[in-house]
PAMAR-621635 format. One line per 8 residues: number of its first residue (from 0); their letters; for each residue x, y, z of C-alpha. Coordinates in steps of 0.25 Angstrom, whole numbers. Last residue first. Example, Ala and Ser with C-alpha at 12.3 -4.5 7.8 and 13.67 -1.06 7.14 Angstrom:
1	sa	55/-4/29  49/-18/31
END
This chain:
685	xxxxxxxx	-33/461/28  -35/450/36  -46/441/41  -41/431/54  -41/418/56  -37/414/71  -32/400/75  -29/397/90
677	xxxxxxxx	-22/384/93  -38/380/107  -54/379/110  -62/391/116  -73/396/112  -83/385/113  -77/384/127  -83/395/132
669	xxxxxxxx	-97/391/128  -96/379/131  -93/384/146  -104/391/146  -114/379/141  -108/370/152  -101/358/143  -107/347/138
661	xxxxxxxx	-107/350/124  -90/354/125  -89/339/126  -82/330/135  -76/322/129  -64/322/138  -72/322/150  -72/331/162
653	xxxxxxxx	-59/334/170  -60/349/170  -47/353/163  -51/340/154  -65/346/149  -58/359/148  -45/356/139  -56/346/131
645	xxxxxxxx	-65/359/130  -53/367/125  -50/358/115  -64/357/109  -72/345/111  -79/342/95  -91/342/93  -91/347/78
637	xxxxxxxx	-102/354/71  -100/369/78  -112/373/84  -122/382/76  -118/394/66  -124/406/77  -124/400/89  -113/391/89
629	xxxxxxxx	-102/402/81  -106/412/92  -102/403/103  -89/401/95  -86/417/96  -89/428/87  -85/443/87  -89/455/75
621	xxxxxxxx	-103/454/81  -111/459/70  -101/455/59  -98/441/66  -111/440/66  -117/441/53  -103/434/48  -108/423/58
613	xxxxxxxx	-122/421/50  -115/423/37  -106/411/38  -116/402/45  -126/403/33  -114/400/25  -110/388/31  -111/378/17
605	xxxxxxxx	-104/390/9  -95/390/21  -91/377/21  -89/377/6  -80/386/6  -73/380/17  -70/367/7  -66/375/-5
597	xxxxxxxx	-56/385/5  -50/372/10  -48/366/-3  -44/379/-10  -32/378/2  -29/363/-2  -29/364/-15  -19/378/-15
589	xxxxxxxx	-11/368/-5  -10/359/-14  -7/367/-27  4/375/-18  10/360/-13  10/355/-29  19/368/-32  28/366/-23
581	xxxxxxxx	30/350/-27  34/354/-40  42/366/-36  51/354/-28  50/353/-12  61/357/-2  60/372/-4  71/380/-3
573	xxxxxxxx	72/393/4  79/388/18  83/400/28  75/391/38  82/379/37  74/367/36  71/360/50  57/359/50
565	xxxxxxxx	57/355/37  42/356/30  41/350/18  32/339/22  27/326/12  17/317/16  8/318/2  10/331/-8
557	xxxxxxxx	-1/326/-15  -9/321/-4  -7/335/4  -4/334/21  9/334/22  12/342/34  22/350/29  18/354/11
549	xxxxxxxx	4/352/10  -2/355/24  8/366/28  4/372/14  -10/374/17  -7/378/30  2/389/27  -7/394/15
541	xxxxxxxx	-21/390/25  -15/402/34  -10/413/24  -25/412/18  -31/414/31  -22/427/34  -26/432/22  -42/428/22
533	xxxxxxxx	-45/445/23  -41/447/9  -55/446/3  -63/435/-3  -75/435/-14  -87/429/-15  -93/438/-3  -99/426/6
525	xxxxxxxx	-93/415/1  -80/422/-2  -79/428/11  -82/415/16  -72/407/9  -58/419/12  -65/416/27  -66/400/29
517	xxxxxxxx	-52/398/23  -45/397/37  -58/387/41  -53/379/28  -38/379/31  -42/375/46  -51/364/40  -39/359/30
509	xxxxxxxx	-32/359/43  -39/349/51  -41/341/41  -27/339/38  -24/335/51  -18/344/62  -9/341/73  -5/349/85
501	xxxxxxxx	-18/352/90  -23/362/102  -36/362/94  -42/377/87  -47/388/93  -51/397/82  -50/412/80  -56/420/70
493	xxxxxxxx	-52/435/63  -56/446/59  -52/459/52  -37/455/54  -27/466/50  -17/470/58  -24/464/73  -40/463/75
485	xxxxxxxx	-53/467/66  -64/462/73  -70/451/64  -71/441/74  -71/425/77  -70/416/89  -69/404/94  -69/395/80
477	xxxxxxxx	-65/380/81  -53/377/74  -57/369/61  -57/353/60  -72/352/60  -76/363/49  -89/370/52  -84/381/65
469	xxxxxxxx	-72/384/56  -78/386/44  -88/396/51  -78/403/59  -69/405/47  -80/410/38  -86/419/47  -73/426/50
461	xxxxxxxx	-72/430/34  -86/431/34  -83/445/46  -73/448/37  -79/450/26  -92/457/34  -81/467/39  -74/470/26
453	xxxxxxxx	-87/475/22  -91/482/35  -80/491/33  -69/488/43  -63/499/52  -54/497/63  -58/502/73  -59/490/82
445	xxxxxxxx	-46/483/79  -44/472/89  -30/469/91  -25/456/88  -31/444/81  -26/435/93  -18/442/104  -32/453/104
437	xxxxxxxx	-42/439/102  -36/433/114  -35/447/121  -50/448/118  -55/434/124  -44/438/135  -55/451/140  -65/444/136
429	xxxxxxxx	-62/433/148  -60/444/159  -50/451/163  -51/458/176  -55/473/180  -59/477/167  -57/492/161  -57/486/147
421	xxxxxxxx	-43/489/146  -39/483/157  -48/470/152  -40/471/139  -27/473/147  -28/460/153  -33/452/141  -20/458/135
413	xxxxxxxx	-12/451/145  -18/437/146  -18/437/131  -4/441/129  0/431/141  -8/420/134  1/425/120  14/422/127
405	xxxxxxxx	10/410/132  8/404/117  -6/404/111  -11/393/102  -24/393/107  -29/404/115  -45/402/118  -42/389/126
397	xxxxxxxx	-32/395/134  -42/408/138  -51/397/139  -45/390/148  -39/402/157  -52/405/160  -56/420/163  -70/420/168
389	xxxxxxxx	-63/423/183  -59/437/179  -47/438/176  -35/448/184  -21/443/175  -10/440/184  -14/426/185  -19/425/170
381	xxxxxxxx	-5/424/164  -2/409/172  -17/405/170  -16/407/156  -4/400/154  -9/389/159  -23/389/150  -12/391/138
373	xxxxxxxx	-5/377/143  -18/369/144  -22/375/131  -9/373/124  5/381/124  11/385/114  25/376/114  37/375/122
365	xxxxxxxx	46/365/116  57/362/127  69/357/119  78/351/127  93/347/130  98/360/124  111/360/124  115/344/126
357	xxxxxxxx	102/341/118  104/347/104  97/361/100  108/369/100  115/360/91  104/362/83  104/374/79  92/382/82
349	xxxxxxxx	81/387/72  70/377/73  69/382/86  62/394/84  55/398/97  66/399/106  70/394/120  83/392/127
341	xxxxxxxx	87/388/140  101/383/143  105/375/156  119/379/163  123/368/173  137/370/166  142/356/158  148/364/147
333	xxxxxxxx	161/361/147  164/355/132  150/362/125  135/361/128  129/373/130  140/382/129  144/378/116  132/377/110
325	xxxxxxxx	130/393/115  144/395/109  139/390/94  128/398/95  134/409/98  145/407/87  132/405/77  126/417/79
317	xxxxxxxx	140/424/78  143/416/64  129/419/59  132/425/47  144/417/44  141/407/33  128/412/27  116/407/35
309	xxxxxxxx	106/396/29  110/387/42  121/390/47  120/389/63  105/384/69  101/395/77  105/397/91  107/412/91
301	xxxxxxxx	93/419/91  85/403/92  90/404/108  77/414/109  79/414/125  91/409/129  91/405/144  103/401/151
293	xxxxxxxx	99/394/164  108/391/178  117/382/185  127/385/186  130/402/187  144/402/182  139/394/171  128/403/167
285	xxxxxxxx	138/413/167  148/408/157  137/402/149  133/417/145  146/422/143  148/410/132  136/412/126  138/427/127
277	xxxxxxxx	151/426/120  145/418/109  136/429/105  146/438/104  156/433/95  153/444/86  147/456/90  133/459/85
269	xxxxxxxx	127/452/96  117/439/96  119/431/110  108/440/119  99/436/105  97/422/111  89/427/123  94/429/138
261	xxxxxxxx	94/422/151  102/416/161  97/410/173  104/407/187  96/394/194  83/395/202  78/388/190  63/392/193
253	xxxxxxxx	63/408/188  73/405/176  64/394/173  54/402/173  59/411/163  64/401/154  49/396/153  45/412/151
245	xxxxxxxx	55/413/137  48/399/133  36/404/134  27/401/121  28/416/117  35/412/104  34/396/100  43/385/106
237	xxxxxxxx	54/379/110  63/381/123  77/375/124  82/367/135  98/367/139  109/360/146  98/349/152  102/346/168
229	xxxxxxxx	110/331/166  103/319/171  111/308/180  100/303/188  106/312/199  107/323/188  94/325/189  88/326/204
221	xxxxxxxx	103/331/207  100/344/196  89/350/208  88/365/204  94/365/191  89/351/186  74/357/191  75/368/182
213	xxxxxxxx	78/359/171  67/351/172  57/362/174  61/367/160  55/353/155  43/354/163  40/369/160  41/366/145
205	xxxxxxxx	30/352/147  21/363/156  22/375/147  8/382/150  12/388/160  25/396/164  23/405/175  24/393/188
197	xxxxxxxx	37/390/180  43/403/187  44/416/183  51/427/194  66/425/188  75/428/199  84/440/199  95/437/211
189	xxxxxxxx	92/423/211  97/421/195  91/425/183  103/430/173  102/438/160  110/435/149  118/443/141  130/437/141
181	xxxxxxxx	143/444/139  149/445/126  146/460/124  152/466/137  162/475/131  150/481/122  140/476/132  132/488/131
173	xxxxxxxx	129/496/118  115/501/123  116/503/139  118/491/150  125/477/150  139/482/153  152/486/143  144/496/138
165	xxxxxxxx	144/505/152  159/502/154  163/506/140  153/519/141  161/523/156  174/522/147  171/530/138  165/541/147
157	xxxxxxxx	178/543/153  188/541/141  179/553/136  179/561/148  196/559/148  195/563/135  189/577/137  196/577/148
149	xxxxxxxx	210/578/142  213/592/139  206/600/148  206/589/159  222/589/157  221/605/159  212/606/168  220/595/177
141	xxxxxxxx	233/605/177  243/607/164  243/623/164  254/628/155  262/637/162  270/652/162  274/660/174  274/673/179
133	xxxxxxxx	283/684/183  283/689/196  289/702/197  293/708/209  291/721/212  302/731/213  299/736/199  287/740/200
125	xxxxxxxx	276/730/192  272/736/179  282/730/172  276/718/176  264/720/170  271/723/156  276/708/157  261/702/162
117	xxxxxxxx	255/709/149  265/703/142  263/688/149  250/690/147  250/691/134  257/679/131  248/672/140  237/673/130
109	xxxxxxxx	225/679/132  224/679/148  216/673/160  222/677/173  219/667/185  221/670/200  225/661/214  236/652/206
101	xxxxxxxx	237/649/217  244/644/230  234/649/238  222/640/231  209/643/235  199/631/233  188/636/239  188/647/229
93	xxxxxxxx	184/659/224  181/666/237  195/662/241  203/670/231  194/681/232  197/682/247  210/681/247  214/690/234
85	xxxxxxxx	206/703/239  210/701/255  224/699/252  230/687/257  232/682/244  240/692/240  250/688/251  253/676/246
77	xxxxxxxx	255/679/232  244/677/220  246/667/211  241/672/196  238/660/185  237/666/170  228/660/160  229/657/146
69	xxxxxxxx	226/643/148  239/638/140  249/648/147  245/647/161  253/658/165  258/659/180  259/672/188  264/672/203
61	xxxxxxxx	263/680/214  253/690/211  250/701/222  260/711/218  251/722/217  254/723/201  252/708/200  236/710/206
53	xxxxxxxx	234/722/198  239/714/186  230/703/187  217/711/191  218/717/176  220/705/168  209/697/175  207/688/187
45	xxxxxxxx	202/673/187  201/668/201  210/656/203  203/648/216  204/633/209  200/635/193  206/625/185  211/615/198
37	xxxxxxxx	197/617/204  191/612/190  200/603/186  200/596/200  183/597/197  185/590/184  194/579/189  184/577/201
29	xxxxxxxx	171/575/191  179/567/182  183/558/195  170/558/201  164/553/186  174/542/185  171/536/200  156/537/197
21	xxxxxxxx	158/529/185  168/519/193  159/517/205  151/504/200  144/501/211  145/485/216  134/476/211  128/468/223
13	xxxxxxxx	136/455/222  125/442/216  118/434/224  122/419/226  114/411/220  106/398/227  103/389/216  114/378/222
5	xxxxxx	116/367/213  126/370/206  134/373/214  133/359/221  137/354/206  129/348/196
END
């Protein structure tokens, strides 16, 4: 890389010179207008009829001129008139722009045609020794005249013009209309620095590594390309809604020191055709005129999706044509630019492949929901600007959210803040974020909503059922919580479980999932031998898994190690790629396994039923239970088995790996009870 290239030190840009010419314009109009005006009117004084003739019958008048087309009659006094007291000082009153050489008065008449007889049968009244002075006929063709006729145009032509100018910038509704294939990206540069730095960004330690790379081969490219290592042309950002991708880019923007472009996929989409491709080609214009820098695409999924696939031919032509030009620009003949593409989305199962290849994007950096060690991060990095109280602990607030994504910490963090505000408090305190939890989670807490005591109790052995199947079955999530507080559309209750930070499950594991999801429809049944609608959202859960179980992951005897699930099948696809026979043998399976599981919890809860009541009784008086409750009032839970949370907390604090949670302070068992990691919740619909 060049000695240009290397420098990070940017030139500010010129001040912006003002823009006279609107102001110029309007001077101009107003000018024109006021000529007009002075030339119009000047120091003429209009006179009638009456005063005319006495002033041509005492030969005062030297001259008499017709303005035929405005109906008017100019009068020029002579020399000597004007030095008459009564002519002087009323001509120079009027005016300060007196005129001697006239016209000095004004007649307005009918028709010129008539004055000229009256002005005939005047003159006979003259004696016949004076002179007669005749008059004069015109058209008047002054500045009045052309404004009169053509202004009205002019104005028009004015403001037209003013309109073109405006669109052709970037501001006001209709812009860019001359300007419609620029880029519309914004740049970060020296003069308007990005504030977020990598010290903002937690919980994405093997991201930030990676991304930390390529800032480095920006700002020191000889430590690389000394060993003959070429800088990455672009890395592309994977991974779920809210798990940062957006505020990576933004800190490297902040740490590059380099010229940064950024802007979304939809930036290329206009309803004009060929467009997008303009702005591609705009858009790497200026990026290399500024090497080395950053583009950054956020959402690249809006025009890099795979081309013509189950689209009719030509409906995406323009689609397609910015696609084809950012492949180009990318890596095309000439494109060896010191320009590094970001991109990130969250459906990459969409993009064409050739965007995908190493040469464009040299790496796919997955960036997924983060795990406890990462959500504690993240809580320290929103916490700082939160006032706690010193009981808040990041690690239990990580412990309590599994499976949530940056975005959602800063939810919690945030509506933690304005509980406590609205609670009059002067810091936040731990039920303060146990509350925010349970708002993100189930949503908002419906306190007046009315429930008849009827649709109370159900719900309240609905919960029970859930919370006791789960406590009783080894492979289920451990409960932390469960409540029949009506929350969000319509959930009357719901249960939340912190189950493992796991990536694979075994069949086990998921047939006592299916049976715990099952625990409420079995003991309403049990209790009030018959069941209500409230198990919708249970039912649509073990469907899906049920199914997922039979038909991907293969685990069915009859069926044996077979997967229909193509991660790269077209989306638009409608076919099935199995035989009516072998869909009807996966409905009877999966309508085995799912009675299998209802059979098995069932029974369960026929064998718990003492416990099933005692913890309705109480959910119903206290509406909210906790694991601690579950302990004293159905026993502890019959499997010893080290929670996640306590392994995070015996190797944060360097004890033993198997340690267990029996040997911990009684407080801090407490605690930890209730907090274990990917969140589940079950709730009871209507």
């Amino acid at each position: 890389m060049s000695e240009k290239n290397k420098n990070t030190n940017f030139t500010p840009k010129p001040p912006q010179k003002p823009n006279f010419q609107l102001w110029l314009i309007v001077a101009a109009v107003l000018v024109l207008l006021g000529l007009t005006w002075i030339q119009q009117r000047g120091s003429v004084i209009d006179i009638t009829q009456k005063r005319f003739e006495d002033m041509y019958l005492a030969g005062d008048v030297a001259k008499v001129v017709i303005v035929r087309n405005m109906n008017r009659v100019d009068v020029t006094l002579k020399p000597a008139a004007l030095q008459n007291a009564k002519y002087k000082s009323e001509l120079e009153s009027n005016s300060t722009f007196f005129n001697p050489e006239g016209p000095h008065y004004a007649l307005q008449v009918t028709t010129s045609d008539k004055f000229q007889a009256d002005f005939q049968a005047l003159e006979e009244k003259m004696p016949t020794d004076s002179e007669k002075i005749g008059f004069s006929v015109t058209n008047e063709e002054n500045w009045s005249s052309y404004f009169g006729s053509f202004g009205f145009m002019i104005l028009l032509f004015v403001l037209f013009w003013f309109l073109m100018r405006r669109m052709a910038g970037t501001g006001g509704p209709g812009g860019q209309i001359f300007n419609v294939g620029k880029s519309k990206a914004q740049l970060f540069d020296a003069e308007n620095k990005v504030k977020i730095t990598f010290d903002n960004v937690a919980g994405l330690d093997e991201a930030k590594e990676e991304i930390q790379e390529i800032v480095e081969f920006l700002k020191n490219p000889s430590k690389f390309t000394k060993l003959g290592g070429k800088i990455p042309k672009g890395a592309l950002l994977v991974g779920p809604p809210g798990t940062g991708k957006t505020l990576l880019a933004k800190a490297v923007a902040g740490e590059a020191g380099v010229p940064f472009f950024t802007l979304s996929g939809s930036d290329f989409v206009e309803m004009f055709v060929g467009v997008g491709a303009a702005r591609v080609r705009d858009l790497f214009k200026q990026a290399k005129e500024k090497a080395p820098c950053i583009i950054f695409i956020d959402e690249i999924d809006a025009i890099g999706r795979s081309r013509g696939k189950g689209q009719m031919p030509g409906a995406n032509d323009e689609r397609e044509n910015t696609l084809n030009s950012l492949l180009v620009e990318m890596d095309g003949f000439g494109t060896d630019s010191g320009v590094i593409v970001l991109a990130a989305t969250n459906r990459p199962d969409v993009l064409d492949s050739a965007l995908l290849r190493p040469g464009r994007f040299d790496r796919q950096i997955s960036i997924d929901k983060p795990d406890i060690v990462g959500r504690e991060a993240i809580f320290k990095v929103h916490l700082k600007p939160i006032k706690i109280k010193e009981e808040v602990d990041p690690k239990k607030l990580a412990a309590q959210t599994p499976g949530f994504a940056g975005a959602e910490i800063a939810n919690v963090c945030n509506e933690a803040a304005l509980i406590a505000a609205r609670r009059n408090k002067e810091a936040v305190d731990m039920q303060d974020f146990q509350d925010a939890i349970d708002r993100v989670i189930g949503g908002l807490e419906k306190k007046n909503k009315i429930i008849s005591p009827e649709e109370k109790k159900i719900v309240a052995y609905h919960e029970a059922g859930h919370a006791v199947a789960g406590w009783f079955l080894e492979h289920a999530d451990p409960l932390v919580k469960v409540s029949i507080v009506p929350r969000g559309v319509a959930a009357l209750g719901y249960a939340q479980y912190l189950p493992k930070e796991q990536f694979l499950y075994q069949t086990e594991q998921l047939v006592d999932e299916m049976c715990m999801t099952l625990a409420g429809r079995a003991a309403e049944e049990i209790i009030f031998g018959k069941i209500s609608t409230g198990a919708l959202s249970d039912l649509e859960r073990i469907t899906k898994m049920a199914y997922s179980m039979v038909s991907v992951y293969g685990m069915n005897d009859k069926l044996g190690n077979i997967s229909f699930y193509d991660s790269k099948s077209d989306e638009y696809k409608i076919t099935k790629p199995y035989s009516e026979a072998t869909a009807e043998m996966i409905d009877q399976e999966v309508s085995k396994l799912v009675q299998f599981a209802y059979t098995r919890v069932l029974d369960l809860l026929k064998k718990r039923k003492s416990e099933l009541e005692t913890l309705a009784k109480e959910l119903l008086e206290k509406e909210i239970l906790f694991q601690a409750d579950l302990e004293r009032l159905i026993g502890k839970r019959p499997f010893d088995k080290e929670t996640t949370y306590q392994a995070f907390t015996n190797k944060k604090e360097g004890s033993p790996a198997g340690k267990k949670a029996k040997n911990l302070v009684p407080e801090e068992k407490e605690a930890e009870k209730e907090e274990t990691p990917p969140h589940t919740e079950e709730k009871i619909s209507t």
